[in-house]
N, C-alpha and C positions, 0 to 999 in steps of 0.2 A: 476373625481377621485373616484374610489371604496371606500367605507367603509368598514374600519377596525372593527372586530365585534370582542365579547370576546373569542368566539369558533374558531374563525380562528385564533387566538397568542395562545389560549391554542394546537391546534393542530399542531403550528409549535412548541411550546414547546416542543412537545410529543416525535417532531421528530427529532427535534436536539440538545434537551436538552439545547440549549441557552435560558438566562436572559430575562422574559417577556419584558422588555424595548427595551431588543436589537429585539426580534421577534417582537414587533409590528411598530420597526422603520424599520425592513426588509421588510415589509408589506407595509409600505407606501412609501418605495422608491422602488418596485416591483410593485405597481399600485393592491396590493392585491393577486398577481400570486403567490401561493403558492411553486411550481416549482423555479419560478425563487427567490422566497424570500430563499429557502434553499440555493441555490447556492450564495446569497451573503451573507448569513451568514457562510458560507462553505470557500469562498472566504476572509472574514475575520476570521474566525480561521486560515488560512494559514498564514495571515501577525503575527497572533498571535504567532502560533506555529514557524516564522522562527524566531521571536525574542526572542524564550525558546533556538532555537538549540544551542547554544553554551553553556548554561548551564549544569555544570557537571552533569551526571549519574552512582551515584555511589550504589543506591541501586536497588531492584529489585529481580526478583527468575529464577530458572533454573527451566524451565517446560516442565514437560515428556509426552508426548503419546505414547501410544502401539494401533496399530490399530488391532482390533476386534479377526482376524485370529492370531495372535500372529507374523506375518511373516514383519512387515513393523512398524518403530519405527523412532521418532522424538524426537531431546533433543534440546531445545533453552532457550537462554540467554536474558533475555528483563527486560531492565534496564532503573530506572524513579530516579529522583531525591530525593525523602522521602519513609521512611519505609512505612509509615502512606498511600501513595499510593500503595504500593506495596503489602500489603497485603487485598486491597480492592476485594470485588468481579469481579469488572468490569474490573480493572486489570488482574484477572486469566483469564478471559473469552477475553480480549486479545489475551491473550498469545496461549488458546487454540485454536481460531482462526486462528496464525501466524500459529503455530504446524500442521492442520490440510489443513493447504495452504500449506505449506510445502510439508507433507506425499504427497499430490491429485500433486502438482505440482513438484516434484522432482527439483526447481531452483539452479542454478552453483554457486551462490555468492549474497550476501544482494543486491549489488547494480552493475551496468554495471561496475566500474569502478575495480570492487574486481574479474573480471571473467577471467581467465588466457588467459593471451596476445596469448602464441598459438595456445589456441580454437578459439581466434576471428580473426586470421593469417588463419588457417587451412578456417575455414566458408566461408573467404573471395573468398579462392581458389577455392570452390566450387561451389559458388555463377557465380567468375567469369568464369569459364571453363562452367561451365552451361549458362550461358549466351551466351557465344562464340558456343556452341551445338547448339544453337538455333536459332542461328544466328543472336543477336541484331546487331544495328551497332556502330563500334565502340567506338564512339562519347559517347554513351549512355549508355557504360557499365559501367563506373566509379558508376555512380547515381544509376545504376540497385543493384552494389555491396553493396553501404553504403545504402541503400533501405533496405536492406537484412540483412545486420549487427545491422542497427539498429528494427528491429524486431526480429531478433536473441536474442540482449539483452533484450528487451521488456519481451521478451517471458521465458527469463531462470535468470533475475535479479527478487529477491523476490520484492523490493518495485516498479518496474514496471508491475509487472504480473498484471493483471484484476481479480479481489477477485472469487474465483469458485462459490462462491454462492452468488454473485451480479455480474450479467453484469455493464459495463461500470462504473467499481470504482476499482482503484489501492488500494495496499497493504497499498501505503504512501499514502492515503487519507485516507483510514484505521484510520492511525498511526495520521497523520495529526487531525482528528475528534476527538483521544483520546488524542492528546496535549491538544486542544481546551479546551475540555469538565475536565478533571484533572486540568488546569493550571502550570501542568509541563514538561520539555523535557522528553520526551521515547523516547527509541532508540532501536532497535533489535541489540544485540552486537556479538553474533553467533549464528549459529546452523550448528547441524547434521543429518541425514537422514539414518536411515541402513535398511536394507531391505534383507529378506533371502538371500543369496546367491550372496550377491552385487548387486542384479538387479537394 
C-alpha cells in the first residue's frame, strides 16, 4: 500500500476543494492514485449533490454576457438555495461559465428532455433516410437512428454538452462539483442566446 504523504491530501485539496479527512481517505481507498482519488471523491459529490436536488431554489442572479464584438449576447437564470451563496464570487464565476458555454455552444434546451419533440422527430428522419442512402441493413437501422439521437442531444442539451474548455467533463459535472463544493442545490433555470441577426 502507498503512503499517504501531507503534500499529496494538500494537492488533492487544491484540486477539488474537498475536506482534508475526506481527501486523504480518497487517497487510501485509491492506493494513493491521485487520478483515481479525484474521481471518488467526484463520484461522492454526485451521491451528495442528488441528495440537495430536490431542495428548493429560490435564490440566485440573472447573469449577462455581451461577447467582445457586441454582436452575440447571453442572459441566464442560475438559481442556489441562500442569498449568502448567491452572491459569492465562485458563484458569479459559475454562471459566467454557464454564459460563456452557452455563447461558444449555441444548445436547444437545459436538458434532452426540454428540446422540442419535432427537432428530435425531424433528426430522426434524417438520421434514418441517411442510413437507408447508404445502404445499412435493415435490421440495424433502428440502433444507427437512436445512436444519432442520442448524440444529437448530447451535443445540443446544455448539461450534456462536454465543457469547451475542458475535454471530457459535462456542464452537469460542472454543476455537480459546485453542488458539492457550496453544499447546496443549483440549478440553471433559463437561458437565452441572441446573436446579430438571429444567427
Amino acid at each position: 500500500m502507498a503512503e499517504i504523504s501531507a503534500s499529496m491530501v494538500k494537492e488533492l485539496r487544491e484540486r477539488t476543494a474537498a475536506g482534508m479527512m475526506e481527501c486523504r481517505k480518497a487517497l487510501v481507498e485509491t492506493n494513493g492514485d491521485m487520478d483515481a482519488a479525484i474521481k471518488y471523491l467526484r463520484e461522492r459529490g454526485i451521491s451528495k449533490a442528488e441528495g440537495k436536488a430536490q431542495r428548493a431554489t429560490k435564490e440566485g442572479i440573472i447573469f449577462s454576457y455581451i461577447h467582445f464584438n457586441g454582436k452575440l449576447g447571453v442572459m441566464l437564470e442560475l438559481n442556489c438555495e441562500s442569498d449568502f451563496v448567491a452572491r459569492t464570487d465562485e458563484f458569479r464565476q459559475l454562471a459566467e461559465e454557464l454564459a460563456l458555454q452557452i455563447a461558444a455552444t449555441s444548445p436547444l434546451a437545459i436538458s434532452a428532455e426540454g428540446i422540442d419533440p419535432a427537432i428530435i422527430e425531424r433528426e430522426k428522419e434524417i438520421a434514418r433516410n441517411k442510413a437507408i442512402n447508404e445502404g445499412k441493413k435493415p435490421e440495424l437501422i433502428d440502433k444507427i437512428v437512436e445512436g444519432n439521437i442520442k448524440k444529437f442531444c448530447s451535443e445540443h442539451s446544455l448539461l450534456e454538452q462536454e465543457l469547451v474548455n475542458e475535454a471530457k467533463r459535462t456542464v452537469k459535472d460542472l454543476l455537480t462539483d459546485a453542488i458539492a463544493k457550496t453544499g447546496e442545490n443549483i440549478q440553471i433555470a433559463r437561458f437565452v442566446r441572441y446573436s446579430l441577426g438571429g444567427e
